[in-house]
C-alpha positions as CSV (number, residue, x, y, z in Angstrom):
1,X,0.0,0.0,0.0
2,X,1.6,3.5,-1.2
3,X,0.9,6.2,1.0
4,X,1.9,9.6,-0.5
5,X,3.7,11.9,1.8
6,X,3.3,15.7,0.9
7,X,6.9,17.0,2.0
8,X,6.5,20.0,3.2
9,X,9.4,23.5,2.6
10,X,11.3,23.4,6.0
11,X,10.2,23.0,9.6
12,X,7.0,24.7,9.0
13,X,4.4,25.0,12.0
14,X,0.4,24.1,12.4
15,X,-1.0,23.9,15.7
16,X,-4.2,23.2,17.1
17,X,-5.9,23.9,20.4
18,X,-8.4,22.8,22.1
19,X,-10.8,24.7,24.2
20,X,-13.3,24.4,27.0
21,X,-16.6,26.5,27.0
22,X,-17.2,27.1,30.8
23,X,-20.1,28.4,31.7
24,X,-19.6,31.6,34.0
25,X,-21.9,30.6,36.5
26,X,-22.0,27.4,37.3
27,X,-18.7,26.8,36.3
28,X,-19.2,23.3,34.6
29,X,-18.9,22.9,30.8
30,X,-21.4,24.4,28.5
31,X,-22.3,22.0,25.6
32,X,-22.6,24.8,23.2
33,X,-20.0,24.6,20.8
34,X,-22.5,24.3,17.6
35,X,-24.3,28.1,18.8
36,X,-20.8,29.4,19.1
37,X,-19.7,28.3,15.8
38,X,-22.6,29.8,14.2
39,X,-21.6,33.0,15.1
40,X,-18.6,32.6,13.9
41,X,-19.3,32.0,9.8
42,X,-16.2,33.4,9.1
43,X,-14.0,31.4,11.0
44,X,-16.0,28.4,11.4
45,X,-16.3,25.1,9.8
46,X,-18.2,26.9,6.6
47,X,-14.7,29.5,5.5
48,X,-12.5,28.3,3.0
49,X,-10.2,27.5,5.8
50,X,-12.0,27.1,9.3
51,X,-10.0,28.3,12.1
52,X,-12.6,27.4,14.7
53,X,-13.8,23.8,14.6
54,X,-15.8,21.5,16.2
55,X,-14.6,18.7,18.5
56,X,-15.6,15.5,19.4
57,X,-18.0,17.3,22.6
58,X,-20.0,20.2,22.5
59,X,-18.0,21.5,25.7
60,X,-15.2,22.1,22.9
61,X,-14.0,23.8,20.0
62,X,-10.8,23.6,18.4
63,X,-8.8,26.9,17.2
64,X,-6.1,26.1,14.2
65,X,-3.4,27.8,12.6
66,X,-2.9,28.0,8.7
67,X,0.8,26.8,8.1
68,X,3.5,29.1,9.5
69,X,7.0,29.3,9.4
70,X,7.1,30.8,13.0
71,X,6.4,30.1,16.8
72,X,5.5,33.7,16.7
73,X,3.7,34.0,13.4
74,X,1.8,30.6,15.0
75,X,1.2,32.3,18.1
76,X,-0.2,35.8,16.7
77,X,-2.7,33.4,14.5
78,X,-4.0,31.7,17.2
79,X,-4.2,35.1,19.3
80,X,-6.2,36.5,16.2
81,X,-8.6,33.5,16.8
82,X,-9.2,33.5,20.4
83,X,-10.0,37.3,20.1
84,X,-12.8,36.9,17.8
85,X,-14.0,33.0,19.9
86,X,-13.9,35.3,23.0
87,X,-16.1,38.3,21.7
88,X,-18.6,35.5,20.8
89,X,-18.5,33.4,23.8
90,X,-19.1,36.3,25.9
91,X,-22.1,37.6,25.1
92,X,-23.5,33.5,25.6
93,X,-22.1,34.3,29.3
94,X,-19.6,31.5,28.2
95,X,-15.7,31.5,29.6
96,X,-12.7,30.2,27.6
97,X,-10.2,28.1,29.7
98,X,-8.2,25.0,28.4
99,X,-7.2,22.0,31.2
100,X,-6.6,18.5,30.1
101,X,-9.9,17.6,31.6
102,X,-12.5,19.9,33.4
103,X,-12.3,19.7,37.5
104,X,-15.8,19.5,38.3
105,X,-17.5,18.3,35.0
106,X,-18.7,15.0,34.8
107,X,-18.5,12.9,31.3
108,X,-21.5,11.8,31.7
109,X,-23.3,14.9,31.0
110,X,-21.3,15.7,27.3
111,X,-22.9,15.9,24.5
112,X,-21.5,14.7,21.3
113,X,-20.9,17.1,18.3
114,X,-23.5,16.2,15.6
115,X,-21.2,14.9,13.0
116,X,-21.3,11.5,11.7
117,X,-18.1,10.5,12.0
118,X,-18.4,11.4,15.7
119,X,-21.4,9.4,15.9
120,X,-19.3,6.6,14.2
121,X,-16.2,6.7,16.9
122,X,-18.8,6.3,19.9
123,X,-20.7,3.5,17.9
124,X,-17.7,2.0,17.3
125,X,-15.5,2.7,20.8
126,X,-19.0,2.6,23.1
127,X,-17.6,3.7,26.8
128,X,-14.1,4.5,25.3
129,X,-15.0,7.4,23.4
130,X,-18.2,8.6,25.5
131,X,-15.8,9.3,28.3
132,X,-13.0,11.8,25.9
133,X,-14.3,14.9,27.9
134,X,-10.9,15.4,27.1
135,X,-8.5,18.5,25.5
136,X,-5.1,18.7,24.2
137,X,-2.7,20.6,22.1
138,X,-1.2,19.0,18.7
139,X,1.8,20.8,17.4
140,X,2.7,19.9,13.7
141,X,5.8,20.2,12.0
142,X,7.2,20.2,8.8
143,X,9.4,17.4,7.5
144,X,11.0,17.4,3.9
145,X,10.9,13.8,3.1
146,X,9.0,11.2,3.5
147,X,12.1,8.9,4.3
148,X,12.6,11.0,7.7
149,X,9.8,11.2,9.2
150,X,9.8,7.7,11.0
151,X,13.0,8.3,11.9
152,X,12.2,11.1,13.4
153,X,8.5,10.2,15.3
154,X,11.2,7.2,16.8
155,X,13.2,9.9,18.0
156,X,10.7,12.0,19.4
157,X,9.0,9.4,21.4
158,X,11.9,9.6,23.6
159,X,10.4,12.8,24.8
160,X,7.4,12.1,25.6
161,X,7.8,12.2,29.1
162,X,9.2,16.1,28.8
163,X,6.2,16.9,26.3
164,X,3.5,15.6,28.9
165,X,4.7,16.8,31.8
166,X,5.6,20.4,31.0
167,X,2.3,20.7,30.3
168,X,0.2,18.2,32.0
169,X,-2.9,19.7,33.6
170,X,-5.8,16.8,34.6
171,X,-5.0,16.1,38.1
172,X,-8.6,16.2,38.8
173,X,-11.6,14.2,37.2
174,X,-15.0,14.8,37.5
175,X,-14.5,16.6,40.8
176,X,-12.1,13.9,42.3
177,X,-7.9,14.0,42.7
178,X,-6.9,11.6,40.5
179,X,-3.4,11.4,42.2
180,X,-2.3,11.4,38.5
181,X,-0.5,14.7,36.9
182,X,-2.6,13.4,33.8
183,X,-5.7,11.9,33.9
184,X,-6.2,12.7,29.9
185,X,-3.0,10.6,29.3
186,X,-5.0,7.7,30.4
187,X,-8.5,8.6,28.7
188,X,-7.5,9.5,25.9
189,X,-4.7,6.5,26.1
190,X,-7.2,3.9,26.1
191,X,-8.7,4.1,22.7
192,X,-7.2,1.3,20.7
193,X,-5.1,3.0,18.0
194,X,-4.1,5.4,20.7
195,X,-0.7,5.8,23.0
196,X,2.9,5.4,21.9
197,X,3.7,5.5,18.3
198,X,5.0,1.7,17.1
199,X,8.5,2.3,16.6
200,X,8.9,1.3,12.8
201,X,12.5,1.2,10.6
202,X,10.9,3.6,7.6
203,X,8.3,4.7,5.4
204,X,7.7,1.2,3.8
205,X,7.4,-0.3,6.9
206,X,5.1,2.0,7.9
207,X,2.8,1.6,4.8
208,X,3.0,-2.2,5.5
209,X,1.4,-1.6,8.9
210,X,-1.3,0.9,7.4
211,X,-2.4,-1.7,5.0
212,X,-2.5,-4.6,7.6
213,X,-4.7,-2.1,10.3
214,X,-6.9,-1.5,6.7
215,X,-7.1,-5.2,6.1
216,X,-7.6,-6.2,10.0
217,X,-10.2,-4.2,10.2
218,X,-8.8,-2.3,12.9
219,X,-9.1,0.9,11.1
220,X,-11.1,2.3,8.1
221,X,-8.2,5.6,7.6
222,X,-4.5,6.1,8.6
223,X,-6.8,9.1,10.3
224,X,-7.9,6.8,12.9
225,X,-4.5,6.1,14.4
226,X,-4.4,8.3,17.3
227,X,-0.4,8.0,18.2
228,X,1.0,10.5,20.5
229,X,3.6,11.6,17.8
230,X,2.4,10.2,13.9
231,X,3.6,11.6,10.5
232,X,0.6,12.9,9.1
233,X,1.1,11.8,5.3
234,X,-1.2,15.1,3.5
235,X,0.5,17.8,5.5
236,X,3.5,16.3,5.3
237,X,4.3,16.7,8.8
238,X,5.0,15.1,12.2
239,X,2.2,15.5,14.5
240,X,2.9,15.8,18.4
241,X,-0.2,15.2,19.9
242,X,0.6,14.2,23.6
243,X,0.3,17.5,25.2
244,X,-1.8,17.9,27.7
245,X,-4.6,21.1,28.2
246,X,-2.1,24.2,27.8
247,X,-3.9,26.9,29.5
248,X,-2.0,29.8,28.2
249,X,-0.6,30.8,24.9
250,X,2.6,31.5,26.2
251,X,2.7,27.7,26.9
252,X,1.4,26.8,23.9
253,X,4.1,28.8,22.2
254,X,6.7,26.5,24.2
255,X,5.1,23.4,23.2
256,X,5.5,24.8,19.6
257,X,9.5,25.9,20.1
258,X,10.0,22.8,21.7
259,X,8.5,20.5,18.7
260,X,10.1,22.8,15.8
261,X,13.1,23.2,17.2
262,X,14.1,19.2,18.3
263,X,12.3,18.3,14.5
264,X,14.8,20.7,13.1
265,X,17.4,19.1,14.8
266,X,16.7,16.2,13.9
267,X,16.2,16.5,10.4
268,X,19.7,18.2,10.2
269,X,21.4,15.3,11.7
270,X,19.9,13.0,8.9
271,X,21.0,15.4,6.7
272,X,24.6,15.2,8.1
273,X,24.6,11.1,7.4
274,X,23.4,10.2,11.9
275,X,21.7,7.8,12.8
276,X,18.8,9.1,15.2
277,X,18.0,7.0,18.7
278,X,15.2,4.7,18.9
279,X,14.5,4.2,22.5
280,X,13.5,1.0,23.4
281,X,9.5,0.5,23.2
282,X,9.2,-0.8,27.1
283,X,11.2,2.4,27.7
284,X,9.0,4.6,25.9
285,X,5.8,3.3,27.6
286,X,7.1,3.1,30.9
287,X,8.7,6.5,30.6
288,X,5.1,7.9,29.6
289,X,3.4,5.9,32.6
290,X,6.0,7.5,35.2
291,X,5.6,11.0,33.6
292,X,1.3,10.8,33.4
293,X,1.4,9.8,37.0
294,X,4.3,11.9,38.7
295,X,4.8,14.6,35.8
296,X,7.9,16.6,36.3
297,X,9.0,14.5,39.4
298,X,9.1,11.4,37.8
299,X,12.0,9.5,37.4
300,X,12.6,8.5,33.8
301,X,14.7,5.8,32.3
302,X,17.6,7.2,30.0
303,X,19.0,4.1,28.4
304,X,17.7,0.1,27.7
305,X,19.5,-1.0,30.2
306,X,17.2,0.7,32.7
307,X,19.0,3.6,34.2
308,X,17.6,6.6,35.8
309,X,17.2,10.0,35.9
310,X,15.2,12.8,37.7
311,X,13.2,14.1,34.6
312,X,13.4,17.6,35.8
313,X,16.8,17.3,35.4
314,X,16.1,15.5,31.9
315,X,14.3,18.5,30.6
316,X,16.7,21.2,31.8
317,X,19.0,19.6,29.5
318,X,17.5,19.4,27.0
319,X,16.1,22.9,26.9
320,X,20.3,23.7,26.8
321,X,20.9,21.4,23.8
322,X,18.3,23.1,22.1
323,X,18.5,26.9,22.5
324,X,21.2,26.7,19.7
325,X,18.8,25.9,17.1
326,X,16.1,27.8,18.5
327,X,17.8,30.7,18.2
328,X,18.3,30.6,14.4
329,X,14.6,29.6,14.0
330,X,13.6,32.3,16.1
331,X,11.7,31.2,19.2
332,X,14.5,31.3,21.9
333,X,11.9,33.2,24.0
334,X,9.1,30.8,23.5
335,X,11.6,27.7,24.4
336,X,12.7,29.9,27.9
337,X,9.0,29.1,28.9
338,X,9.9,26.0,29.8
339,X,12.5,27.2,32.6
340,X,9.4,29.1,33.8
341,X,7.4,26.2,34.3
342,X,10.4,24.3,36.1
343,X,10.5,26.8,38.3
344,X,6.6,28.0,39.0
345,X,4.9,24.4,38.2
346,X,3.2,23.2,35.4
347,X,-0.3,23.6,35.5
348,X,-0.8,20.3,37.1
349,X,1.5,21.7,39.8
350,X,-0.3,25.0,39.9
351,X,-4.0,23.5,40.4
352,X,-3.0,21.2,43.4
353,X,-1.6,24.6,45.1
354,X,-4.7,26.1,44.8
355,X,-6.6,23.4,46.6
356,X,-3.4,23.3,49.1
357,X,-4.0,26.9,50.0
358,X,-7.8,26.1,50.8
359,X,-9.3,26.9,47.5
360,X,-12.1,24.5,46.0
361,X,-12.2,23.2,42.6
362,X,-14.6,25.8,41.3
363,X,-11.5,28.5,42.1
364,X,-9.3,25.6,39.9
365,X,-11.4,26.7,37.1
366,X,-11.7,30.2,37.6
367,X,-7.6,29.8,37.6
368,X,-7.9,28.5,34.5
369,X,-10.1,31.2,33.1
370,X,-7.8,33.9,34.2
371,X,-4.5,32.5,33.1
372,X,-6.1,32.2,29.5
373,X,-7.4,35.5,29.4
374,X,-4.6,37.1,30.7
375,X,-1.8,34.9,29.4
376,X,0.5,34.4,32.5
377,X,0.6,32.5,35.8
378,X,-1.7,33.1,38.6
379,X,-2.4,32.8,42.1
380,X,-4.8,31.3,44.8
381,X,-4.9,34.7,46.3
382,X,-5.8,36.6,43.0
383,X,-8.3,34.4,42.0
384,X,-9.8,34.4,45.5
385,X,-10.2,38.0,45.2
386,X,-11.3,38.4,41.7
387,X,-15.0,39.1,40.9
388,X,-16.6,35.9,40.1
């Protein structure tokens, strides 16, 4: 089975995010998403290019970038989005915030989006897919052959640890403490063609698998494998989709410098005759276990003969190897981000303080709210205060 591979010009950037519609009362999830859209025609799914777009839920659209060659030129698109969603949601008393799962919502209460291939998935999945109350970020990247691209999604999926913890953000489900950092990682994880990406040796190999899913059954389009890093074959890109919720564009802007720039360096060292690493593929799912349950203070496994490190360490590191090439592509400052978030918590981190410091889980979402709308870091004590 040939599988065409559109290569793309250079480490070009799409990203999509996915947002919750909170209701400003109550606080739980508003399944509104169709009534939003329709105010939206210009945007929405009905524009040459939709920029707003339903999800799987009601309680969620998704806002996309056009390709870019920039963090920043990705981040002022999305910006240019949210504005326009914001105006919109407002005036149906509806908040924006974006967590890997709500706090207090419960899944039982979502409404799917009326599309049929929705409809479809929950046929097909049953329990599985009823429960994907669920949000995310996936961060595509450019990559200029075909022949790279699964040696580069091996490659990556030694990071997956790093990815979901910087970012993970579902320590709470349906009003409970999950004791996880990410309760989305698991979710989400559960759908079949979902979790790690099967480490393959190259493209043919990884037509050869497409056609035997095909043939099994097990799929009815390469669309339906869910991988946390896949080469997406018509953008001809590498999609990163195991970040969590990012609640702040500022984050979502790291997720981006962080993808573009290890792609890029990645795709250089091919260039220069390397072989990349292919971690082991116990490694890579125990690694993504330690990081969905302890994020940032997890311990990860470095090498297949099971060593250790503290991944806090792992990812300082790493954000060193990579400022080099993230200063020729331009998003040095974006990448820095991720030193913030060592340093002040990831959101996981941030939402437990809140409930440490005596807040409930209706001031976890109002958190949420704020940071998005005002693109930084906040406090139990502002929140707290703030009007509600």
């Amino acid at each position: 089975m040939a599988i065409d591979f559109s290569p793309s010009r250079g480490a070009t950037l799409g990203v999509e995010w996915e947002l919750q519609l909170v209701d400003t009362g109550t606080r739980h999830l508003r399944q509104d998403a169709r009534e939003v859209l329709a105010d939206l025609p210009a945007l929405g799914e009905g524009a040459p290019f939709a920029r707003v777009r339903h999800e799987l839920m009601e309680s969620t659209v998704e806002i996309v970038t056009g390709i870019s060659d920039t963090v920043g030129e990705a981040k002022s698109d999305l910006a240019a989005t949210l504005s326009a969603l914001r105006t919109v949601a407002g005036a149906r008393d509806i908040a924006l915030a974006c967590t890997g799962a709500h706090p207090i919502s419960d899944w039982r209460d979502a409404v799917m989006a009326p599309m049929q291939r929705y409809a479809d998935l929950v046929e097909n999945m049953q329990w599985l897919a009823r429960r994907i109350q669920t949000f995310g970020v996936h961060v595509h990247v450019g990559v200029t052959d075909a022949n790279k691209a699964i040696p580069i999604v091996n490659a990556l999926a030694g990071y997956l640890p790093h990815f979901l913890a910087l970012t993970a953000s579902s320590p709470y489900w349906s009003g409970g403490d999950t004791g996880l950092a990410s309760s989305r990682a698991v979710v989400f994880g559960q759908l079949p063609t979902a979790g790690p990406p099967h480490l393959l040796d190259d493209w043919p190999a990884f037509e050869d698998y497409m056609e035997t899913l095909l043939r099994a059954g097990t799929i009815r389009s390469i669309k339906e494998v869910w991988w946390d890093i896949r080469p997406h074959p018509d953008f001809g890109t590498v999609e990163i989709r195991m970040f969590d919720g990012i609640p702040t564009l500022r984050e979502v802007g790291m997720a981006a410098a962080l993808c573009q720039s290890l792609v890029t360096l990645f795709e250089q060292q091919l260039d220069r005759g390397y072989t990349l690493p292919r971690p082991a593929a116990w490694v890579v799912r125990d690694n993504k276990w330690r990081a969905t349950r302890y994020g940032l203070d997890a311990i990860v496994i470095t090498d297949d003969s099971g060593n250790t490190a503290p991944l806090r360490d792992e990812v300082y590191e790493l954000i060193r190897e990579l400022e080099p090439v993230a200063d020729r592509l331009g998003c040095a400052e974006e990448l820095k981000i991720a030193g913030e978030v060592l340093d002040q918590g990831a959101s996981y981190e941030r939402q437990r303080a809140i409930r440490a410091e005596g807040g409930t889980l209706e001031h976890v979402v109002d958190a949420a709210i704020l940071e998005l709308a005002q693109d930084r870091f906040v406090t139990f004590g502002e929140v707290a205060h703030a009007a509600p």
